[in-house]
C-alpha positions as CSV (number, residue, x, y, z in Angstrom):
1,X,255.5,13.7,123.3
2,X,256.2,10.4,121.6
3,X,258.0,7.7,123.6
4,X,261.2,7.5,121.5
5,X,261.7,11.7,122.0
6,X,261.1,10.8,125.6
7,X,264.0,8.6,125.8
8,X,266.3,10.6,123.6
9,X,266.0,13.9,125.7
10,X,266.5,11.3,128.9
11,X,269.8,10.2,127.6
12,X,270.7,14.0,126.9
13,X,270.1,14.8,129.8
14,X,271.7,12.4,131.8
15,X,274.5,12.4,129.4
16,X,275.0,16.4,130.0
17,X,274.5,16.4,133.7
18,X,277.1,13.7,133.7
19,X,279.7,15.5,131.5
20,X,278.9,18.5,132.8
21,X,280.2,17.1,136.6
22,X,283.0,15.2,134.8
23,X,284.2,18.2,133.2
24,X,283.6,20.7,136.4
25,X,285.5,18.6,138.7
26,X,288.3,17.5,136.0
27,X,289.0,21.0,135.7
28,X,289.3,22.0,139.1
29,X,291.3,19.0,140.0
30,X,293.5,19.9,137.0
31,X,293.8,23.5,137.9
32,X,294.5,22.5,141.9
33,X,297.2,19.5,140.9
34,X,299.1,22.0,138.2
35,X,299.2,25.1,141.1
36,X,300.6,22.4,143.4
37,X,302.9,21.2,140.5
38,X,304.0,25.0,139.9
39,X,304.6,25.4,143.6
40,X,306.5,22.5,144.1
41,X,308.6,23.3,141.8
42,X,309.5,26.7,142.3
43,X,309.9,26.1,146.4
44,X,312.5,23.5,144.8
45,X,314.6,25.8,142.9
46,X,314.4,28.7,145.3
47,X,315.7,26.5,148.0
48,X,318.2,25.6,145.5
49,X,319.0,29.2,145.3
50,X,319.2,29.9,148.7
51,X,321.6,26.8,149.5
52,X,323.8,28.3,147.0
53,X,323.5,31.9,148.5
54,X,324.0,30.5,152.3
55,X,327.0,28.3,150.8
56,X,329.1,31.2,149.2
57,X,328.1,33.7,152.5
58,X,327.0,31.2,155.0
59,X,325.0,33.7,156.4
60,X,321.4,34.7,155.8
61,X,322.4,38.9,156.0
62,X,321.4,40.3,152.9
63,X,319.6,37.7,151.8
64,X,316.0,40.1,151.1
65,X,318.4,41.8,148.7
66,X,318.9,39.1,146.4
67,X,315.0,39.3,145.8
68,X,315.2,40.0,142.1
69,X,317.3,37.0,141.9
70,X,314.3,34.8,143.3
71,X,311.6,34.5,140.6
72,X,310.7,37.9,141.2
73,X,308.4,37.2,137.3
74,X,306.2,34.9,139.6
75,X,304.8,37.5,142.0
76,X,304.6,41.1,140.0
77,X,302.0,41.9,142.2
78,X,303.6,42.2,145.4
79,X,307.0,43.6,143.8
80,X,306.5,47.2,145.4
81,X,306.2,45.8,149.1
82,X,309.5,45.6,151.3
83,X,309.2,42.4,152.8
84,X,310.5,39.3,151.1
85,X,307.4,37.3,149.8
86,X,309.1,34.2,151.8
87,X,310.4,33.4,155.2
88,X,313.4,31.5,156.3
89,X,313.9,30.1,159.4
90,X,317.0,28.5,161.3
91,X,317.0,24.8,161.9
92,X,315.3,25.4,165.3
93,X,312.1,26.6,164.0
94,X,313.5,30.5,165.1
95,X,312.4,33.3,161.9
96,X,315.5,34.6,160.3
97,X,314.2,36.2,157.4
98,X,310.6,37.6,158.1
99,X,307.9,37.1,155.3
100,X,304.2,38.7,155.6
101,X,302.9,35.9,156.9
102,X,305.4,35.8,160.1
103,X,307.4,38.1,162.2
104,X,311.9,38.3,163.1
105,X,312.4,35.8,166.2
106,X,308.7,34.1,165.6
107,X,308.9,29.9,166.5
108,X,307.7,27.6,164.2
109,X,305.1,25.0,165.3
110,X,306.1,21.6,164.3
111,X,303.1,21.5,162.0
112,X,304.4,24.4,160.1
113,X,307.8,23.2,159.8
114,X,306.0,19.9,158.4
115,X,305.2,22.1,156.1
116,X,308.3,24.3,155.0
117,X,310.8,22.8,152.6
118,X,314.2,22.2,154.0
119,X,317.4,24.7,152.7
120,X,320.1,21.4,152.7
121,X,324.2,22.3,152.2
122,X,326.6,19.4,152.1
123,X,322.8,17.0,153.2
124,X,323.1,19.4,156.1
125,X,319.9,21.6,157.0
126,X,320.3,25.3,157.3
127,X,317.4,26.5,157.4
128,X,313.7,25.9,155.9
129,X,311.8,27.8,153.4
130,X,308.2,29.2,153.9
131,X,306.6,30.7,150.4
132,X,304.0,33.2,152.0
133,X,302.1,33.8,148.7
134,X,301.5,31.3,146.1
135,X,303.5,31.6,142.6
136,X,301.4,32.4,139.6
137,X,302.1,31.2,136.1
138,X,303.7,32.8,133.5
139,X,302.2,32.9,130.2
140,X,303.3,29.9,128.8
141,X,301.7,27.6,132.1
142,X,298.3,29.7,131.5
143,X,298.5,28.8,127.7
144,X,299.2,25.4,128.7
145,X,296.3,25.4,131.3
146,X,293.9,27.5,128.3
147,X,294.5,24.0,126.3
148,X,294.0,21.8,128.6
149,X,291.0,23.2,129.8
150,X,289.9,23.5,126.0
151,X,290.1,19.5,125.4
152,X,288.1,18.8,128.1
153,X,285.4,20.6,126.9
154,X,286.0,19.8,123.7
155,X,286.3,15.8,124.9
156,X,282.9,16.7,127.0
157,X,281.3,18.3,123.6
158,X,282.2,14.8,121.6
159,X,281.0,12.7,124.2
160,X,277.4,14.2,124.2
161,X,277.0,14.2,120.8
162,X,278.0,10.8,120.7
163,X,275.7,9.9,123.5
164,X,272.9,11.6,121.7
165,X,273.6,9.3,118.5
166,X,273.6,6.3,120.6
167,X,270.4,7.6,122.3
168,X,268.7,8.0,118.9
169,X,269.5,4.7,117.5
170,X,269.0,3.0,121.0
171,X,265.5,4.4,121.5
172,X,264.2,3.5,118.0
173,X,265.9,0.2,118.5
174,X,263.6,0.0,121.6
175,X,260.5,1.8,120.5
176,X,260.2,-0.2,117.1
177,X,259.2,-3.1,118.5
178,X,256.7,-1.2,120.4
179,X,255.8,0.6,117.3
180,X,255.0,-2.6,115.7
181,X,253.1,-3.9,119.0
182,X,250.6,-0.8,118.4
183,X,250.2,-1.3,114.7
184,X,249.6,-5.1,115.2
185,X,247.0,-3.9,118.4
186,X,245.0,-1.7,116.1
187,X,244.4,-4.1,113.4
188,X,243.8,-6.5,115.5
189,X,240.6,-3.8,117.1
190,X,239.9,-3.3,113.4
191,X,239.1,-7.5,113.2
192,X,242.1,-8.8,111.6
193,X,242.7,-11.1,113.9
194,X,245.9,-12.8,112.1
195,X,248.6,-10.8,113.8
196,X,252.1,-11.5,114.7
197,X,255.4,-9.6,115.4
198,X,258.8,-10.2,114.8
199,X,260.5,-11.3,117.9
200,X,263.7,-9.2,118.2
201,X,265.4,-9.9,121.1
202,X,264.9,-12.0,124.5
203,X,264.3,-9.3,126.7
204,X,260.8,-8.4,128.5
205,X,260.2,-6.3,125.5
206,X,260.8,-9.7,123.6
207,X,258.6,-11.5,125.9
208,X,255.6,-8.9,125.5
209,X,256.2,-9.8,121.8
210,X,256.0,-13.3,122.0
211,X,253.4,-13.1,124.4
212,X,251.3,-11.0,121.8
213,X,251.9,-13.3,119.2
214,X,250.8,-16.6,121.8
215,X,247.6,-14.4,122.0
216,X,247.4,-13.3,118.8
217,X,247.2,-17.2,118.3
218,X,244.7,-18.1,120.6
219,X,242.4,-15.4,119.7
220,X,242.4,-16.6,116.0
221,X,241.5,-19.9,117.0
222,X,239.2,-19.4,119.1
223,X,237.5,-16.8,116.7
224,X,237.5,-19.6,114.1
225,X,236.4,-22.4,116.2
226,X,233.4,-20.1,117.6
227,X,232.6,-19.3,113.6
228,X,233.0,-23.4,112.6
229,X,231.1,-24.2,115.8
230,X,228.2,-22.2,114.8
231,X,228.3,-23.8,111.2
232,X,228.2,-27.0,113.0
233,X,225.6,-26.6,115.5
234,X,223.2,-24.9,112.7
235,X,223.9,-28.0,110.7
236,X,223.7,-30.7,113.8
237,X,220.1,-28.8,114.7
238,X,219.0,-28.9,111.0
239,X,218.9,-32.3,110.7
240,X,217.1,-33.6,113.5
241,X,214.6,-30.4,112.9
242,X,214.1,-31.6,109.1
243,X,212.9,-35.2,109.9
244,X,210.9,-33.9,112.4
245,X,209.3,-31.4,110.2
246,X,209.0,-33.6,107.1
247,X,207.2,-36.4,109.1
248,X,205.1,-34.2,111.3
249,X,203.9,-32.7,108.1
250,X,204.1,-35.7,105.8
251,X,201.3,-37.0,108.9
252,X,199.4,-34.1,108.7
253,X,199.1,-34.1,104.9
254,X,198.2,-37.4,104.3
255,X,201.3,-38.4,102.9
256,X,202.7,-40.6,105.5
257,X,200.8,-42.8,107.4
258,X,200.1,-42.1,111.3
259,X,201.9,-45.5,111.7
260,X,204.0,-46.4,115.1
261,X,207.3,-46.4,112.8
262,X,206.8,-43.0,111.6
263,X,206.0,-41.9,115.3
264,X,209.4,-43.4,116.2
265,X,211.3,-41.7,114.3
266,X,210.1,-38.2,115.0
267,X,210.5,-39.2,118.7
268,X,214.2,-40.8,117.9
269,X,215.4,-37.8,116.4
270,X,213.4,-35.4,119.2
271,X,215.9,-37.3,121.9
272,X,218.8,-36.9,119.4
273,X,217.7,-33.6,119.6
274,X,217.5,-32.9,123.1
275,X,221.1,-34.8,123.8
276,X,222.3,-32.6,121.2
277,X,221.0,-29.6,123.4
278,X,222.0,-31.1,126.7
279,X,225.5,-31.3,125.5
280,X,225.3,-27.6,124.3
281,X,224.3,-26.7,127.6
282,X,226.7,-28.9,129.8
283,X,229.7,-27.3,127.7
284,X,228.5,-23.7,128.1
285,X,228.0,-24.0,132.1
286,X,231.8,-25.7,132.1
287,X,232.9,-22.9,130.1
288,X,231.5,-20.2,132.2
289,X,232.5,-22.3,135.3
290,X,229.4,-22.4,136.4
291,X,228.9,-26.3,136.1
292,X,227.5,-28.1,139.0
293,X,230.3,-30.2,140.5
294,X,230.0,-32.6,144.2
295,X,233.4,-33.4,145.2
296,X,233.7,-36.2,147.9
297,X,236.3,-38.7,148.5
298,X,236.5,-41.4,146.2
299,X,238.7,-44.7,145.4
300,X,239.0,-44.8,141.7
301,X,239.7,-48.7,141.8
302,X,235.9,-48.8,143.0
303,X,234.9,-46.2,139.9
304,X,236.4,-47.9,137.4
305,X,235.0,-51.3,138.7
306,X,231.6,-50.0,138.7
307,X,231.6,-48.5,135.3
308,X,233.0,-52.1,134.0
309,X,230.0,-54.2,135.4
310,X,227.6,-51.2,134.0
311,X,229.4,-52.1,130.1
312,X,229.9,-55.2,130.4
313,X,226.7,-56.5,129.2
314,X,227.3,-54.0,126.0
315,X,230.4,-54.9,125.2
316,X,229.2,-58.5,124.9
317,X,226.8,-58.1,122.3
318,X,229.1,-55.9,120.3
319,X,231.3,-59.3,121.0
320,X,234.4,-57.0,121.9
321,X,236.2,-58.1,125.4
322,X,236.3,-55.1,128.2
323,X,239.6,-55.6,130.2
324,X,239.6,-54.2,133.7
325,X,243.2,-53.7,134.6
326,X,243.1,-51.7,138.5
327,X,246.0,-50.2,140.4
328,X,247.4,-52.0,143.8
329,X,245.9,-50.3,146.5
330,X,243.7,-47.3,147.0
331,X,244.2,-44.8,144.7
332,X,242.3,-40.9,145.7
333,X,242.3,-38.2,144.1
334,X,244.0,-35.2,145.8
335,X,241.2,-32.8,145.8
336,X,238.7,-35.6,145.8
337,X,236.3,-35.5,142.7
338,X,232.6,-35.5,141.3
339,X,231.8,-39.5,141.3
340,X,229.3,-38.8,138.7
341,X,231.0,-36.3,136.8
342,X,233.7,-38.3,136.3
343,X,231.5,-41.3,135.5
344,X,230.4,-39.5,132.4
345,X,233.9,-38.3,131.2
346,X,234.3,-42.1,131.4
347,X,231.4,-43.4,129.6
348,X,231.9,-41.0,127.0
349,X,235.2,-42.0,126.3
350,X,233.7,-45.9,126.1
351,X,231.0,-44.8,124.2
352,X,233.6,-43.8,121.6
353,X,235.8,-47.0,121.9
354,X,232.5,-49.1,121.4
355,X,231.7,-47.5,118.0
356,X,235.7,-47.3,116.7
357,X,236.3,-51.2,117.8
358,X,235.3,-53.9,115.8
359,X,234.1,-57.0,116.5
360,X,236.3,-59.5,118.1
361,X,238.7,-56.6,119.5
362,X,239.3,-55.6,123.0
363,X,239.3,-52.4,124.7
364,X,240.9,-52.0,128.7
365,X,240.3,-49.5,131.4
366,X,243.4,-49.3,133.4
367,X,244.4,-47.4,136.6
368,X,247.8,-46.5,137.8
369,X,249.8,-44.3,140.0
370,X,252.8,-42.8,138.7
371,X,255.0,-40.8,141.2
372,X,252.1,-38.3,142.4
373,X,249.5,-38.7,139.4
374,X,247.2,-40.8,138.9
375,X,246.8,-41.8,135.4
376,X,243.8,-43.7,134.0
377,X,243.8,-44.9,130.6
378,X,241.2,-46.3,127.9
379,X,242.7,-48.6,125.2
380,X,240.9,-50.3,122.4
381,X,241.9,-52.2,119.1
382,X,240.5,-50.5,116.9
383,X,241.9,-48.5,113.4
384,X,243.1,-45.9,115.0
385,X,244.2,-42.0,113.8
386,X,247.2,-40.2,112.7
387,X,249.1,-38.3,115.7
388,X,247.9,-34.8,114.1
389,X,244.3,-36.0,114.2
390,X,244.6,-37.4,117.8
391,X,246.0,-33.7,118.8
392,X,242.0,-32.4,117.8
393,X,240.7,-35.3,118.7
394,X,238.8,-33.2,122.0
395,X,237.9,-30.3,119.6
396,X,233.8,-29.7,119.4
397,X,232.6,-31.5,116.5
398,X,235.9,-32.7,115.3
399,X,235.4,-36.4,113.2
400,X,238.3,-38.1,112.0
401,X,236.4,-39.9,109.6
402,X,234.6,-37.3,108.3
403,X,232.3,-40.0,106.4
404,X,230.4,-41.0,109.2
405,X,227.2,-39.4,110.1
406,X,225.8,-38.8,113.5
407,X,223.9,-41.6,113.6
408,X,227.4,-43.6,113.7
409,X,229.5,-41.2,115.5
410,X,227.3,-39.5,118.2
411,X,226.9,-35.5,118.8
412,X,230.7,-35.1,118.4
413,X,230.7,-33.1,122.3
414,X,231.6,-36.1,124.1
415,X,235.2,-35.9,124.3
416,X,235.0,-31.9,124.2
417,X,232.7,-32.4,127.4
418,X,235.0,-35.1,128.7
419,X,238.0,-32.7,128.2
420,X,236.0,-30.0,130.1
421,X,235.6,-31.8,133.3
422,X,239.2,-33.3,133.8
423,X,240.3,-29.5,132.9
424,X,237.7,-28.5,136.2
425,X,239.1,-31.8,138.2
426,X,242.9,-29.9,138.2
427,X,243.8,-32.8,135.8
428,X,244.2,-33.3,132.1
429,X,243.6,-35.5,129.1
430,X,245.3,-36.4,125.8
431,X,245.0,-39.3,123.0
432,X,247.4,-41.5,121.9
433,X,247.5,-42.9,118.3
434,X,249.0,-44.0,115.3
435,X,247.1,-45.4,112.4
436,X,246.8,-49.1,112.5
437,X,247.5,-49.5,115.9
438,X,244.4,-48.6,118.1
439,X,243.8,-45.7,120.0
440,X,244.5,-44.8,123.8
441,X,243.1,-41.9,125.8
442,X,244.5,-41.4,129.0
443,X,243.6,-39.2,132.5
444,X,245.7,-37.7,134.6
445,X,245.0,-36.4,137.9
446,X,246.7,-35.4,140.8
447,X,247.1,-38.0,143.6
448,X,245.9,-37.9,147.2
């Protein structure tokens, strides 16, 4: 049984239990209130009748006499018996005027006389009244009771069918979304990755929706970035494997000389080659968290100061100034951090700044502590990207300038790798940029 049939017969349901107890105990309380009603009102105007008759006689002889003058319509069945179908009794609680229910000279309890209505001449009590059978109705009370009895049922009738129209157009209002959910699910299991459902409300079926949709996302990405990743590493192999090939068998043909030069170059492109594969490697393990990692205590003042004197000497010859600009203090990392690890996140990040700044500009490595993160930061001079360009920046073999070749612009892993190992450090990374103005990548990691 489909969902949305599920949910209709569950409102039914509870819908006819629930009118069904509505209507039940309406009618009974209806029935018991309009008896009482009835009752009331004939003990009222018998009593009336027997003030009058006590007034004109002031007496009670006689009294079961006057019978047919006493509603005698109201009890039909108990018109062949002798005895009165009340009792009267004096204002001392003593039985004048014996009923079925009680017996000539009985006393009253107080309770019973709670009970009884009071016979008043002149606001003077002369006796109290005791009704020892119930009235019935005459016809026109049971009529009156027949219809009343009919509209609630009737009311009870309209209510559940309007509760089973609500039901139907509340459970396809909930099931559609649902619905939709499934149909995007299957194409999505037939490859069509490039699914998304309208969002129709805010509630947890809206946040399965949009949650969908988020993964729905991320799958599609990720499925395109595996498929242009593959391109990229068939193309980044090819061209290493090519030289290789075409001077190892230019060599072996004669055509090239066996000269040192030509050596070089197979052995240059071999190490291209084997960085190429290294950084392949070191972004599979850190994918599959499976990269090796030595946390210790470290003061990233001291880092940073060590990586400086290790570039300073490059920096130089590229004539671009290295700025070191350190935090006060000791600044540690919360969950301490790989030294060396962390070294190569940096110098990849240098790496970059060293090809993108030209001579005569400046690049500084700064440390800083900002509430409870520590933030370091890489800034050089150089052209700089767009903001959109900057958001891919960390993206495997994203270029921003996609005229450079490798041998400007490096494997294009670095920053993916660099990315990678923050992300593993409980810490992330980011560029900042706008064209013309440089470029700025900055660390952030949670403080000691």
């Amino acid at each position: 049984m489909k969902l949305t049939a599920k949910l209709i017969l569950a409102f039914l349901l509870v819908s006819l239990v629930s009118a069904g107890i509505i209507v039940l105990f309406t009618s009974i309380a209806t029935n018991r209130e309009f008896e009482n009603f009835i009752s009331q009102r004939y003990k009222a105007e018998l009593a009336e009748d027997l003030a009058r008759y006590y007034q004109e006689r002031q007496t009670w002889d006689g009294v079961e006499n006057e019978f047919e003058r006493f509603g005698r319509e109201f009890v039909r069945h108990n018109e062949d018996k002798h005895p009165p179908f009340f009792s009267i009794a004096d204002p001392n609680g003593n039985i004048l005027v014996a009923g079925p229910d009680h017996q000539l000279g009985e006393l009253l309890s107080a309770e019973s006389l709670g009970h009884s209505t009071p016979i008043q001449v002149d606001n003077e009590t002369v006796g109290f009244l005791l009704l020892a059978i119930a009235p019935g109705q005459n016809p026109m009370e049971d009529e009156f009771l027949r219809r009343l009895n009919g509209s609630i049922f009737l009311s009870a009738a309209g209510t559940i069918a309007l509760a089973l129209v609500l039901a139907i157009i509340l459970s396809r209002s909930i099931t559609r979304p649902i619905r939709e959910l499934t149909k995007a699910t299957r194409a999505m299991a037939g490859g069509n990755l490039h699914q998304q459902v309208n969002v129709r409300s805010r509630d947890e079926i809206g946040e399965l929706a949009e949650s969908f949709n988020t993964m729905s996302g991320d799958l599609s990405r990720s499925f395109n970035l595996r498929k242009q990743m593959t391109a990229d590493i068939a193309h980044e192999l090819r061209t290493p494997l090519s030289l290789i090939i075409g001077h190892a068998e230019g060599v072996h043909d004669g055509v090239l000389e066996p000269t040192r030069e030509n050596f070089e170059i197979i052995r240059e492109e071999a190490e291209r080659l084997e960085k190429l594969v290294n950084d392949l490697r070191t972004l599979s393990l850190a994918d599959a968290g499976e990269l090796s990692v030595d946390f210790q205590p470290v003061n990233i003042n001291d880092l940073i100061s060590d990586i400086h004197t290790h570039y300073l000497t490059l920096f130089n010859q590229k004539r671009i100034t290295l700025n070191l600009e350190p935090a006060p203090g000791t600044l540690r990392v919360k969950a301490n951090l790989d030294p060396g690890r962390f070294t190569q996140v940096l110098n990849n990040i240098l790496d970059n700044a060293t090809r993108y700044t030209p001579a005569g500009g400046q690049v500084t490595l700064a440390a800083s502590l900002i509430e409870d993160r520590i933030q370091l930061s890489v800034k050089d001079s150089g052209e700089g990207v767009t903001p959109e360009e900057a958001a891919h920046l960390f993206d495997r073999f994203y270029r921003a300038d996609q005229s450079r070749t490798r041998d400007d612009g490096g494997s294009g892993l670095g920053l993916a790798i660099a990315k990678s190992i923050v992300e593993m450090h409980k810490g992330r990374i980011w560029a900042e940029s706008e064209k013309g103005k440089g470029l700025r990548v900055v660390i952030e990691l949670p403080a000691e």
